[in-house]
N, C-alpha and C positions, 0 to 999 in steps of 0.2 A: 219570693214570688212563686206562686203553681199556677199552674191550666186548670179550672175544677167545673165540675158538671153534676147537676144535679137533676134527678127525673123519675120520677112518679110511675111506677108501671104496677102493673096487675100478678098472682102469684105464675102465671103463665108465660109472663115476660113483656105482655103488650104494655107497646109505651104509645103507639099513635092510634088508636079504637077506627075501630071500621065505620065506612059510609058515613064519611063526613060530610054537610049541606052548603050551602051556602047561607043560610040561617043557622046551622049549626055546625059552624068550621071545624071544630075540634071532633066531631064525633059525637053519636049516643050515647055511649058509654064514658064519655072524656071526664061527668061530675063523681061518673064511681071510683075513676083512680085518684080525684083530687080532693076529695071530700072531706078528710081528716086535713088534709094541710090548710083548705081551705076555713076551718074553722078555727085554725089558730089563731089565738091573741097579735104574733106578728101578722101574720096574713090581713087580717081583717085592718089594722093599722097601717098596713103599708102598700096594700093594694086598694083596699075600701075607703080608704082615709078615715076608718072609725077609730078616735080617738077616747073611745067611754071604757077602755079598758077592757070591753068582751070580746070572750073566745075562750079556748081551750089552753094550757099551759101544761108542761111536761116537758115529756121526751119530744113529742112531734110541735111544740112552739120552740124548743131547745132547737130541733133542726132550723125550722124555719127563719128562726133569727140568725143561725149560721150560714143562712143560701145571703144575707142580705151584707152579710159584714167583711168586709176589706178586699172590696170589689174596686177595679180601678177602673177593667172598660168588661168590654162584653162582645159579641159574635155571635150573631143569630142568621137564618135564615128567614128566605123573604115571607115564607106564611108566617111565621110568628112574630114580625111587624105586620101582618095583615096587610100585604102587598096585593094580593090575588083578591081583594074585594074589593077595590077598588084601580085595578090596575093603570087605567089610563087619564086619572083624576091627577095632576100635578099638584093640585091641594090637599089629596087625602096626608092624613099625619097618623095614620094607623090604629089601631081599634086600642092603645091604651090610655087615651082621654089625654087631659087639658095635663094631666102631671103623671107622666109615667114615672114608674115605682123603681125606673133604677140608676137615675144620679149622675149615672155616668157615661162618657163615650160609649155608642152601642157600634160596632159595624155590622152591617144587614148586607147578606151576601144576595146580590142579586145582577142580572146582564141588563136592567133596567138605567138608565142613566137618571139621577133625580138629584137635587141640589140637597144638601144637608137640612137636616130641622133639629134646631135649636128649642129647647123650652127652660122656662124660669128654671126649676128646681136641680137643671144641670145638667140633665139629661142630652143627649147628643145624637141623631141617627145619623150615620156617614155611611151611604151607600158605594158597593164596590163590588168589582167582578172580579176580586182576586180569587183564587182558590183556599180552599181551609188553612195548608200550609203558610202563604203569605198574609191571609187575615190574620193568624194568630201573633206571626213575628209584629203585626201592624200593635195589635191590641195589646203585646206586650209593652211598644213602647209608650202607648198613651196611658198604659196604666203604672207607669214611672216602680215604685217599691211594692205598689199591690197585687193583688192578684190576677186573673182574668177568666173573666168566666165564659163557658159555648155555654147559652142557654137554650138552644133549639132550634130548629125544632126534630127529629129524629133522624133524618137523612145527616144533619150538619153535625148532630153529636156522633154519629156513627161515621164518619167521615173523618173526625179527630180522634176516633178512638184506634181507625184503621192504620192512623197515619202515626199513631203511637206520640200524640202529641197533650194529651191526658195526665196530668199529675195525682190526681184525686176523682177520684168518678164516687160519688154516693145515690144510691137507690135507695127511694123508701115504695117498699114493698107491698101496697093491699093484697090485704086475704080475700079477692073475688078473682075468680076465674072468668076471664071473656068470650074466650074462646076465637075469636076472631081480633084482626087487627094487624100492625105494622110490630113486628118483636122487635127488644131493644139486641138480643143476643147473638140470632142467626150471621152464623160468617164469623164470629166472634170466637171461634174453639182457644182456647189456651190464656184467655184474656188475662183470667184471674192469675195467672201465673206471672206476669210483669207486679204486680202488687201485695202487701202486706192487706189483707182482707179484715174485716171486726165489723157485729153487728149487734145492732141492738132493741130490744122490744117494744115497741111504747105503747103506754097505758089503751090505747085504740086496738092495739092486736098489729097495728104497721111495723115490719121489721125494716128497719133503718139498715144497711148494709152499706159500708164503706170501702172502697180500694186506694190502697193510698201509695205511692213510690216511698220507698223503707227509706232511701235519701233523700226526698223532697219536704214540700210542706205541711 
């Protein structure tokens, strides 16, 4: 079993893009960092539900098919269930549609009290006011031999990073500069130094960079 994380940032380190809307939650800049992954054959499969086989394939659908495989639960924060756009809706189910794309038990860290939502394809949101440290020991045990992933959103991955609770952390790297935004690094001095580091280029120009614990997974 690892802790792993995976995040999309800019060559300047932004991982959450500035001035984000309420029509466009992620930021102006949020399709420049996502653009390459988003074109991947898994991507397009398993977010889009397009099953015709199109997208891109390499190095960056080689990652992409790796964020998805032998995940047992997940840890998010409450924007990246899309909590805040619909705050006070007991019905909202979150902005990722009728079948979210991850399978498995999510816990969505929020002070919000809300009943669990269940959907067909196995997916789980279990809302909770633990802190990072107690959601993760949660997630490890719902994800029984598998992994666990923090998928976001950038407070909650930096919150597991500080708390040295991180097995695998991978960045895939655009070559665009932002200039503005929320960095993945700041407060982070010495990071790299907990992990055996390797990276690698793919045919997009995105460098994939991996930090891995030399004794974990």
């Amino acid at each position: 079993m690892a802790v792993r994380v995976d995040l999309n940032i800019s060559l300047d380190g932004v991982a959450a893009p500035a001035d984000p809307t309420p029509e466009n939650p992620m930021g102006e800049d949020w399709g420049r960092l996502v653009e390459d992954y988003m074109a991947t054959r898994t991507f397009r499969a398993r977010v889009f539900g397009d099953t015709s086989g199109a997208g891109t394939t390499g190095v960056d659908d080689r990652y992409a098919a790796a964020y998805f495989e032998g995940i047992g639960a997940e840890v998010m924060g409450a924007a990246m269930f899309g909590l805040h756009s619909f705050p006070d809706d007991p019905d909202w189910r979150g902005w990722w549609g009728d079948e979210p794309p991850f399978r498995v038990p999510v816990l969505v860290l929020t002070h919000r009290e809300r009943a669990p939502i269940t959907f067909d394809n196995g997916t789980r949101f279990e809302f909770t006011s633990d802190d990072i440290t107690d959601a993760v020991a949660r997630a490890r045990e719902l994800a029984g031999d598998a992994d666990v992933r923090i998928g976001g959103g950038l407070s909650t991955v930096r919150s597991a990073l500080e708390a040295d609770l991180v097995d695998r952390l991978h960045v895939a790297v655009r070559p665009v500069v932002l200039g503005q935004g929320d960095r993945l690094w700041d407060g982070l001095r010495g990071l790299d130094q907990r992990y055996a580091v390797t990276s690698e280029v793919a045919e997009s120009g995105v460098i994939h960079v991996t930090y891995a614990r030399e004794n974990g997974a």
